[in-house]
C-alpha positions as CSV (number, residue, x, y, z in Angstrom):
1,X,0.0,0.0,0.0
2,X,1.2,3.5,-0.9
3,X,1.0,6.3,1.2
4,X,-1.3,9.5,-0.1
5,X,1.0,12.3,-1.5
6,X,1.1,15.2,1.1
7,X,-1.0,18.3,-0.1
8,X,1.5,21.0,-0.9
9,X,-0.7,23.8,-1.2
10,X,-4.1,24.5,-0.7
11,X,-6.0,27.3,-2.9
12,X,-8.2,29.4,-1.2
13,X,-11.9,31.0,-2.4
14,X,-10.0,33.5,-4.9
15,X,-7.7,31.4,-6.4
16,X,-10.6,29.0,-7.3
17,X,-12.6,31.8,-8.8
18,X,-9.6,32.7,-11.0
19,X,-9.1,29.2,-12.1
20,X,-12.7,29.0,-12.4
21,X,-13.0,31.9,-14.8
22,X,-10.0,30.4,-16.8
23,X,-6.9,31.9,-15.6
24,X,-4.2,29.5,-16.4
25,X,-1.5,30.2,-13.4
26,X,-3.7,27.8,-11.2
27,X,-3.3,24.8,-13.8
28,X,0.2,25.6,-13.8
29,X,0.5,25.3,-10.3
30,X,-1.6,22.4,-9.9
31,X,1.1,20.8,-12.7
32,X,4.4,21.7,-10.6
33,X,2.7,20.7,-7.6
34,X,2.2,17.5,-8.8
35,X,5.4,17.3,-10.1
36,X,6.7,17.8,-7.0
37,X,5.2,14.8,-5.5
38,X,2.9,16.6,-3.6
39,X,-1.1,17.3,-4.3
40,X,-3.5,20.5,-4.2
41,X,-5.9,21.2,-1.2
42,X,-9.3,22.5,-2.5
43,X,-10.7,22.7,0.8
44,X,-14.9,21.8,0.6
45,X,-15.8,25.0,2.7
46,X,-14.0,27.4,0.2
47,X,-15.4,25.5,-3.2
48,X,-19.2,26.1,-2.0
49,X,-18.0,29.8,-1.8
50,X,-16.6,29.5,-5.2
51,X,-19.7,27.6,-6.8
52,X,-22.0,30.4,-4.9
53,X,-19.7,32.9,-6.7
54,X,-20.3,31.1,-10.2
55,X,-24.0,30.3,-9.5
56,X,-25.1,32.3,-12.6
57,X,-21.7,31.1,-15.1
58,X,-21.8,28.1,-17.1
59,X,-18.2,27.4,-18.0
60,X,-17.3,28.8,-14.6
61,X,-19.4,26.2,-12.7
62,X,-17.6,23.5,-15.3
63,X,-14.4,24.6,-14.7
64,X,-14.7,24.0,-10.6
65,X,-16.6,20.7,-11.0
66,X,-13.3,19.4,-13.2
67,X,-10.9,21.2,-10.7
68,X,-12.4,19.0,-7.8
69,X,-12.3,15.3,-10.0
70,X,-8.3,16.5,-11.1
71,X,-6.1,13.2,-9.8
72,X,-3.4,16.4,-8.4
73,X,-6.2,17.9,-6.4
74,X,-7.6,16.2,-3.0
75,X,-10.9,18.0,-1.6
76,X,-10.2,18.6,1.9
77,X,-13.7,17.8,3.7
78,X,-15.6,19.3,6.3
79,X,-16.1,16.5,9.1
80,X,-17.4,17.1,12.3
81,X,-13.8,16.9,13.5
82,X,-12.5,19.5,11.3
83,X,-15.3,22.0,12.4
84,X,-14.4,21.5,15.9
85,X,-11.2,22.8,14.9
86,X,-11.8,25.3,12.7
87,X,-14.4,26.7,15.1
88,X,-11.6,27.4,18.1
89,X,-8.5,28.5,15.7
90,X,-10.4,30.8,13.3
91,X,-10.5,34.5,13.2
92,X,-13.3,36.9,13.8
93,X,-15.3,38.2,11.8
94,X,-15.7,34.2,10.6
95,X,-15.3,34.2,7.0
96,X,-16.1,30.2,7.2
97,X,-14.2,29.3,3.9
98,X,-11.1,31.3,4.6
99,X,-11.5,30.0,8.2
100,X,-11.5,26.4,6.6
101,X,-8.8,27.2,4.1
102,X,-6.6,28.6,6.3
103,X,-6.8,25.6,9.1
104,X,-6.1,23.4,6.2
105,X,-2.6,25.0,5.3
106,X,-2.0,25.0,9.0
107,X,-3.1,21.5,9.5
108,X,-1.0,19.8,6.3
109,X,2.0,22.9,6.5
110,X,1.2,23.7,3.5
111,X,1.4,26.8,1.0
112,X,-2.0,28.7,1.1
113,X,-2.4,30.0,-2.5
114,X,-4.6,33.5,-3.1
115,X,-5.6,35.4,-6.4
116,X,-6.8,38.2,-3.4
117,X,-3.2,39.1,-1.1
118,X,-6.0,41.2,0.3
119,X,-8.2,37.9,1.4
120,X,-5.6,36.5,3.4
121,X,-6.7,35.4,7.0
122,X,-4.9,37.2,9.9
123,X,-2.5,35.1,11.5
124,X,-0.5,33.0,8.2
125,X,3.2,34.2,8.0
126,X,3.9,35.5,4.5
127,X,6.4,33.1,3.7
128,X,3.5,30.2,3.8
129,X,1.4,32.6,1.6
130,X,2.0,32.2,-2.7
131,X,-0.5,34.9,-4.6
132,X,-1.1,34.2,-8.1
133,X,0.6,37.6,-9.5
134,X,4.1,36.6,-8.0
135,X,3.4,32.7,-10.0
136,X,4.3,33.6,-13.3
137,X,4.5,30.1,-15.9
């Protein structure tokens, strides 16, 4: 039996959205991730947000139900214990999908990956942060 790759990053609600409305630095990351070994965190909490986001766009709506099924992308669930977590380490006002995304790079020392630096929970050292505009192909 072969162990599960470790997630190496985990892309937040704004990342998704970018992806989702066909910007081409997440795909590239999700390739030399993989190539690394190592998987991408789509974390469930943050994908509602993004499908909520999408509601109204077709392709958009597509293009996150193909980024969940990729084999270099694990969806990180929402289980009871996880909320229980999330719940006591989040920050307030609770934004519950950054909250979740932001446990999950905590919780597999990952690299949390943003299309918003603004978005970024309180709390993550910058080194551990990667936005989209500094990930240039």
């Amino acid at each position: 039996m072969t162990a599960e790759p470790p997630v190496g990053v985990v892309l937040d609600t704004a990342s998704m959205l970018a992806f989702a409305r066909g910007d081409g630095r997440v795909a590239e990351l999700i390739v030399e991730t993989a190539s690394q070994g190592a998987v991408v965190g789509v974390p469930a909490v943050a994908l509602l947000a993004a499908h909520v986001e999408v509601r109204a766009d077709e392709v958009a709506r597509g293009r996150l139900g193909v980024l969940a099924v990729l084999p270099a992308v694990r969806v990180l669930p929402m289980t009871a214990a996880v909320v229980r977590e999330v719940a006591v380490t989040g920050p307030e006002p609770a934004d519950l999908a950054g909250m979740h995304t932001a446990w999950a790079t905590a919780a597999h020392g990952a690299y949390y990956v943003t299309a918003d630096a603004g978005s970024v929970p309180a709390g993550l050292p910058a080194w551990q942060v990667v936005t989209l505009a500094d990930h240039v192909g």
